[in-house]
C-alpha positions in Angstrom: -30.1 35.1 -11.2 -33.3 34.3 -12.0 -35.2 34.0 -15.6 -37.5 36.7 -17.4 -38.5 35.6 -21.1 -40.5 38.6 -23.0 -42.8 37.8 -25.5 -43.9 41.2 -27.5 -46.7 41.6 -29.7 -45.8 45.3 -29.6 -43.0 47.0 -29.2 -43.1 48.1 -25.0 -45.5 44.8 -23.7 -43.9 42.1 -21.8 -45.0 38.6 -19.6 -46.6 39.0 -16.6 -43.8 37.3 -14.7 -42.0 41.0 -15.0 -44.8 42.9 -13.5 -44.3 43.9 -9.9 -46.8 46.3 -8.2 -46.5 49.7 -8.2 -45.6 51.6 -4.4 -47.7 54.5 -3.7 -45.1 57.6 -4.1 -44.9 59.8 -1.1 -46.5 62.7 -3.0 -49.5 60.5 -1.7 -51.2 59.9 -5.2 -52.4 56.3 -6.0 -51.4 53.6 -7.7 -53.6 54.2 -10.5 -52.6 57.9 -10.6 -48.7 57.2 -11.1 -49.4 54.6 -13.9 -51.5 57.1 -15.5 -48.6 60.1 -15.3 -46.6 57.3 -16.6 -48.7 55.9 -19.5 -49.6 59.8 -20.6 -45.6 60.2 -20.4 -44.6 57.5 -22.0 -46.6 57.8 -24.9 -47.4 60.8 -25.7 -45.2 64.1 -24.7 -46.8 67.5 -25.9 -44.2 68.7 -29.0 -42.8 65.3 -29.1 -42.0 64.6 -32.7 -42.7 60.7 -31.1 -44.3 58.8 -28.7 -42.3 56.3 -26.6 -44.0 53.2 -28.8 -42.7 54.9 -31.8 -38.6 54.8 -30.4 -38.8 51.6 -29.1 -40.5 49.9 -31.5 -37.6 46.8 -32.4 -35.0 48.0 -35.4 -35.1 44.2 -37.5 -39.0 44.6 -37.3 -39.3 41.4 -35.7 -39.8 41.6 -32.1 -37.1 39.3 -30.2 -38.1 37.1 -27.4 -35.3 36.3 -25.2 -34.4 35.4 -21.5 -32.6 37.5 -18.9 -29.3 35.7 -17.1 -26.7 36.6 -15.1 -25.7 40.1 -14.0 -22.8 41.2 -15.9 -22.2 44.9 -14.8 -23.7 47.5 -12.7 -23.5 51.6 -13.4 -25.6 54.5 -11.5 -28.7 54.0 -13.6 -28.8 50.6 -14.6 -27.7 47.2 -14.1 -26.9 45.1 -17.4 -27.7 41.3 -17.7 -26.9 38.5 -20.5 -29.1 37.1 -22.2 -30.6 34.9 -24.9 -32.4 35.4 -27.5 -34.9 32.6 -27.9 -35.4 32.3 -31.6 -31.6 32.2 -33.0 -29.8 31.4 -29.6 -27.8 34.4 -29.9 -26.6 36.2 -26.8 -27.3 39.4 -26.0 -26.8 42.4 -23.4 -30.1 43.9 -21.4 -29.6 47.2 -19.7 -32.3 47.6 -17.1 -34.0 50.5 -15.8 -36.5 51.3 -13.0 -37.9 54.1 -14.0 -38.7 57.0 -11.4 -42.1 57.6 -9.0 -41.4 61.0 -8.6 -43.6 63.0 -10.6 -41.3 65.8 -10.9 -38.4 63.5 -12.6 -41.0 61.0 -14.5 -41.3 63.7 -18.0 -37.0 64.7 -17.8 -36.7 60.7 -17.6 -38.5 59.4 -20.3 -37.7 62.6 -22.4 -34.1 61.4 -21.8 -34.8 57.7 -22.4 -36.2 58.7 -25.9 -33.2 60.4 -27.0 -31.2 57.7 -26.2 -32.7 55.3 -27.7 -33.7 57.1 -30.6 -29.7 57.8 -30.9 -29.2 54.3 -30.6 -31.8 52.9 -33.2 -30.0 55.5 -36.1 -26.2 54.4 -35.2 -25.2 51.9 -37.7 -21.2 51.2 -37.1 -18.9 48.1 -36.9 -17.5 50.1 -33.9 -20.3 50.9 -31.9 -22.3 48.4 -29.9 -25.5 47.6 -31.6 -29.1 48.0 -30.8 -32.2 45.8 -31.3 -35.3 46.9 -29.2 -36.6 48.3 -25.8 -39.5 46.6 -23.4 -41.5 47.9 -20.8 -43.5 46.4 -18.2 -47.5 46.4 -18.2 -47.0 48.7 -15.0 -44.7 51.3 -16.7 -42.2 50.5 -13.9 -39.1 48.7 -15.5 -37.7 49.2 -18.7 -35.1 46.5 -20.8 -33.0 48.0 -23.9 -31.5 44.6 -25.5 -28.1 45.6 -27.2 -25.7 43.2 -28.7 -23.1 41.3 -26.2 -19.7 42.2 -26.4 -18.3 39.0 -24.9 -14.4 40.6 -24.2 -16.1 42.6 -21.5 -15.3 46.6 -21.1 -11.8 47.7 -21.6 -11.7 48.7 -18.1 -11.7 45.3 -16.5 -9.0 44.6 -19.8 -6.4 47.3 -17.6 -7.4 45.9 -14.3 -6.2 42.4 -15.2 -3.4 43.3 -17.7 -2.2 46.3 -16.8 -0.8 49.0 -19.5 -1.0 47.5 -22.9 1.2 47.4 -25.8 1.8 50.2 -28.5 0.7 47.4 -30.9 -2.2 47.1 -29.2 -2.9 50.8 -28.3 -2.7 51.2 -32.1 -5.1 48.2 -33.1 -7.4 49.8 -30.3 -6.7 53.6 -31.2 -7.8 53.2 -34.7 -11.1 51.5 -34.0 -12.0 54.0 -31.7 -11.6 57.5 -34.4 -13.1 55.2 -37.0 -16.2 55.0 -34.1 -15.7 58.8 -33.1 -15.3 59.9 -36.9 -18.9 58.1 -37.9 -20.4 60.0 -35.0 -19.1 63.0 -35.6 -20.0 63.2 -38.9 -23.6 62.2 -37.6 -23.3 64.9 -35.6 -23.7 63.4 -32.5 -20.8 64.2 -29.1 -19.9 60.7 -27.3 -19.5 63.1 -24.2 -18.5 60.4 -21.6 -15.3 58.0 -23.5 -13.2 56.4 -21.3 -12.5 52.4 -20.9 -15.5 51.5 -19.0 -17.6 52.6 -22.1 -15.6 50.9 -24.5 -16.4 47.2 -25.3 -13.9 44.7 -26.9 -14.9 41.5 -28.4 -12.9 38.1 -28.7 -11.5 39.3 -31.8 -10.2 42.6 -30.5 -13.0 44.3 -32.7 -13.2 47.8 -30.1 -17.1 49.0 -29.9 -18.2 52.2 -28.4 -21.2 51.6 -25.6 -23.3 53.7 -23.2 -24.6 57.1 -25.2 -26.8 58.1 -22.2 -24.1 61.7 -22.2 -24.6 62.2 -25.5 -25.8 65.0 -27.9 -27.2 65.1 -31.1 -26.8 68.5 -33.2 -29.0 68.9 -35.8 -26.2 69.6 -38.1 -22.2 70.1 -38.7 -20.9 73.0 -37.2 -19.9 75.0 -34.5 -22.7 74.1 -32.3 -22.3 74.3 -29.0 -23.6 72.7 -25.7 -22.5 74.4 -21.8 -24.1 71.3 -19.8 -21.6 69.5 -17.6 -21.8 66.1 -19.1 -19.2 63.2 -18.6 -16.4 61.6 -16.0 -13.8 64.1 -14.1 -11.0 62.2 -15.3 -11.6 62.4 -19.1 -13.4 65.2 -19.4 -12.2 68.9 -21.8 -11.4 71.8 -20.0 -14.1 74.0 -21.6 -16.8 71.0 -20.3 -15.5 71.6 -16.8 -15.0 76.0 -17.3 -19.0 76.0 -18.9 -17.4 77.5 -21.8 -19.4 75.4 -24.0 -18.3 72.3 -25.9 -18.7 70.0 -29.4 -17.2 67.5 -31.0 -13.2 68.5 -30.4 -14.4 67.3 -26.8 -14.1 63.9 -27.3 -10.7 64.2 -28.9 -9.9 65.6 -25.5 -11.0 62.4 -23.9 -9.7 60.2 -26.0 -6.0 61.7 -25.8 -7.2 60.9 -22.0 -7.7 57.5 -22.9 -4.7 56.8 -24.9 -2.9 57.7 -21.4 -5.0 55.1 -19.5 -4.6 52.6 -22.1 -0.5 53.0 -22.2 -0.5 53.6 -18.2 -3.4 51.2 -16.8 -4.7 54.0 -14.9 -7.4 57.0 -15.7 -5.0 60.3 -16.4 -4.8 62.8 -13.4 -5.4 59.8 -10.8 -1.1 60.3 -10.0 -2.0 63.4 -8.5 -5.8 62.9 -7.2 -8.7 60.4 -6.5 -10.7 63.1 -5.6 -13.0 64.0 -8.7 -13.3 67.4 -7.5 -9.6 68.1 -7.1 -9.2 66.2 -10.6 -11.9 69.2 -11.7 -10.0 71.9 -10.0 -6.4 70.4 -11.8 -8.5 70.9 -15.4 -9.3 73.9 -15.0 -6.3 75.7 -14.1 -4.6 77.4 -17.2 -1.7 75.2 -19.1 -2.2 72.0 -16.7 -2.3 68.8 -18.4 -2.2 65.4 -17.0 1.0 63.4 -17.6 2.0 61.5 -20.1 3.4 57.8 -19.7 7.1 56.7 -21.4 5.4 56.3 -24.8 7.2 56.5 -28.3 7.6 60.0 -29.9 5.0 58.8 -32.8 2.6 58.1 -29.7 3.2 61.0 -27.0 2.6 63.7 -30.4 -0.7 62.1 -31.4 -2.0 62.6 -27.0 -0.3 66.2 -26.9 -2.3 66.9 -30.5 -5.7 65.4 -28.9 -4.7 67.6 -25.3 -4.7 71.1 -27.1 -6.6 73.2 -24.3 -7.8 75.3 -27.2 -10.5 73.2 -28.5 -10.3 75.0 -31.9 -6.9 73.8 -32.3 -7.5 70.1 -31.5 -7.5 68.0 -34.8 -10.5 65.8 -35.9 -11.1 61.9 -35.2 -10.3 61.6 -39.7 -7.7 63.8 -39.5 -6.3 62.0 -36.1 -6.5 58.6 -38.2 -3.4 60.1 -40.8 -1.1 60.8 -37.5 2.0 59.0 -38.2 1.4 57.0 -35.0 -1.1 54.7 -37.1 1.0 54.0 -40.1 4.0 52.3 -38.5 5.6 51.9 -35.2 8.8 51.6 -35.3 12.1 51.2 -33.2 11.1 55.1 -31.7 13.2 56.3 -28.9 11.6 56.5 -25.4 10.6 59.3 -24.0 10.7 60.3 -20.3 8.1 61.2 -18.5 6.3 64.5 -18.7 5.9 66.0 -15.7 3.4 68.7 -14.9 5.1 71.9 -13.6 5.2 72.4 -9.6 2.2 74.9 -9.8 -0.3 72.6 -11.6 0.2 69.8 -8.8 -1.3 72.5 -6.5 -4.8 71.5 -5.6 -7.1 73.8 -4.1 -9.2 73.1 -1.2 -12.4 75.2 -2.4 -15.3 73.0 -3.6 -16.0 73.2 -6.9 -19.9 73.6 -7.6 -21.2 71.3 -10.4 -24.6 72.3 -10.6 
């Protein structure tokens, strides 16, 4: 991989060495048009309580100069580099944008960077992966959001080379995660997309929460709602998939999902489906649930409390962290297998519309 080292005297400009020249959009405006619906977009939104600048202006005050390295993962948006940072040596993660030349998509994308980034700059939490600034090229066309390195890697990659872990380890892991879920909660903010290849462990086992580009910030407590489809088939609450609207009980759904892929090694629902739309269709049907691995009692109540298809009845990520699952595991009996009743493993053949 090759080098970039940004040196900021603000908080979006960058070395020339990341410049690269802008292609004319099919829309057949020029060059200089598209950096100018970018710059207007970018930095200043009519009823934008702040202007791109403001957001991604760095959160230690001090801009940090550091040097892009190897790949280290790749999603649908963005790819996500090491690097160093210049001045203290320390390494850190880059997630790296392009950002759109469709003039349609360039104000939904920025509006949608802000809030993310924004999000990130006001979460403060051992178990969430920490931010420190975003950069943007003179030409408006690629973006960097430096976050802190996780070195462990994602938690998926832990079950592809290990396999199901440990109720030790599920608890050490568990924990950490509704101490993460229970700070944003009560900062009102919905994860809306956990599952292991957003969760980051470190060296030291330390569990961090990562990737808030689903997420939702309420302006306050309560029963606020949201009816957007937002997440991944496998994890996601049956009143996400139904548009029934959803809120913080949610992620408790998906993280009784993820308590199933951490004991099993695999997502939930993928023993009957790798189809995400057929995994969509087996949520939504009334009284399905996905099964449940030969876990201890202590274990198997704590995923059937955080699997209550009635979101109202699911418990909260602080009440969760007094399940008896957390305070000792001991010699339990094993249970067998759950199996989903004969009429659940049906799957339909009629598409299910996601827009």
């Amino acid at each position: 991989m090759g080098s970039s080292c940004c040196s900021t005297k603000s908080a979006v400009e960058v070395s020339p060495n990341k410049v690269r020249t802008l292609k004319r959009s099919n829309t057949g405006n020029s060059v200089a048009d598209m950096a100018k619906m970018k710059r207007s977009q970018l930095f200043y939104s009519e009823g934008s309580e702040s202007t791109f600048a403001d957001v991604s202006s760095s959160r230690m005050g001090k801009m940090i100069k550091w040097r892009r390295g190897d790949l280290i993962g790749e999603g649908a948006y963005a790819k996500v580099y090491q690097g160093m940072n210049l001045d203290t040596g320390e390494l850190i993660a880059i997630k790296h944008l392009e950002t759109t030349e469709d003039i349609k998509k360039i104000e939904k994308e920025y509006l949608n960077l802000k809030k993310e980034i924004l999000l990130l700059k006001m979460l403060d939490h051992p178990n969430i992966v920490r931010y420190y600034q975003t950069d943007l090229s003179e030409d408006m066309d690629e973006l960097d959001i430096i976050l802190e390195y996780v070195s462990g890697g994602s938690l998926q990659k832990i079950l592809q080379k290990y396999g199901g872990l440990s109720e030790e380890i599920i608890k050490h892991y568990g924990q950490q995660l509704l101490e993460g879920l229970a700070y944003l909660h009560e900062n009102f903010v919905i994860h809306r997309d956990l599952k292991s290849a957003n969760v980051l462990i470190a060296s030291t086992g330390q569990v961090k929460l990562s990737d808030f580009g689903s997420s939702r910030q309420f302006e306050e407590l309560g029963t606020k709602v949201s009816k957007s489809l937002k997440g991944s088939p496998y994890w996601m609450a049956p009143e996400i998939v139904m548009r029934e609207g959803h809120s913080y009980s949610a992620d408790i759904w998906s993280y009784g999902c993820l308590l199933i892929e951490i004991a099993s090694g695999r997502p939930p629902w993928s023993d009957f489906t790798r189809d995400a739309k057929e995994v969509l269709r087996l949520i939504s049907l009334s009284h399905s649930l996905p099964t449940i691995p030969k876990v201890s009692q202590s274990l198997q109540d704590l995923i059937l409390k955080c699997l209550n298809r009635d979101p109202q009845l699911r418990p909260s990520a602080r009440e969760l962290l007094r399940h008896d699952f957390f305070r000792a595991i001991e010699d339990e009996t094993v249970t067998s297998t759950i199996p989903v009743k004969s009429e659940q493993r049906s799957l339909q053949k009629e598409s299910l519309i996601l827009d």
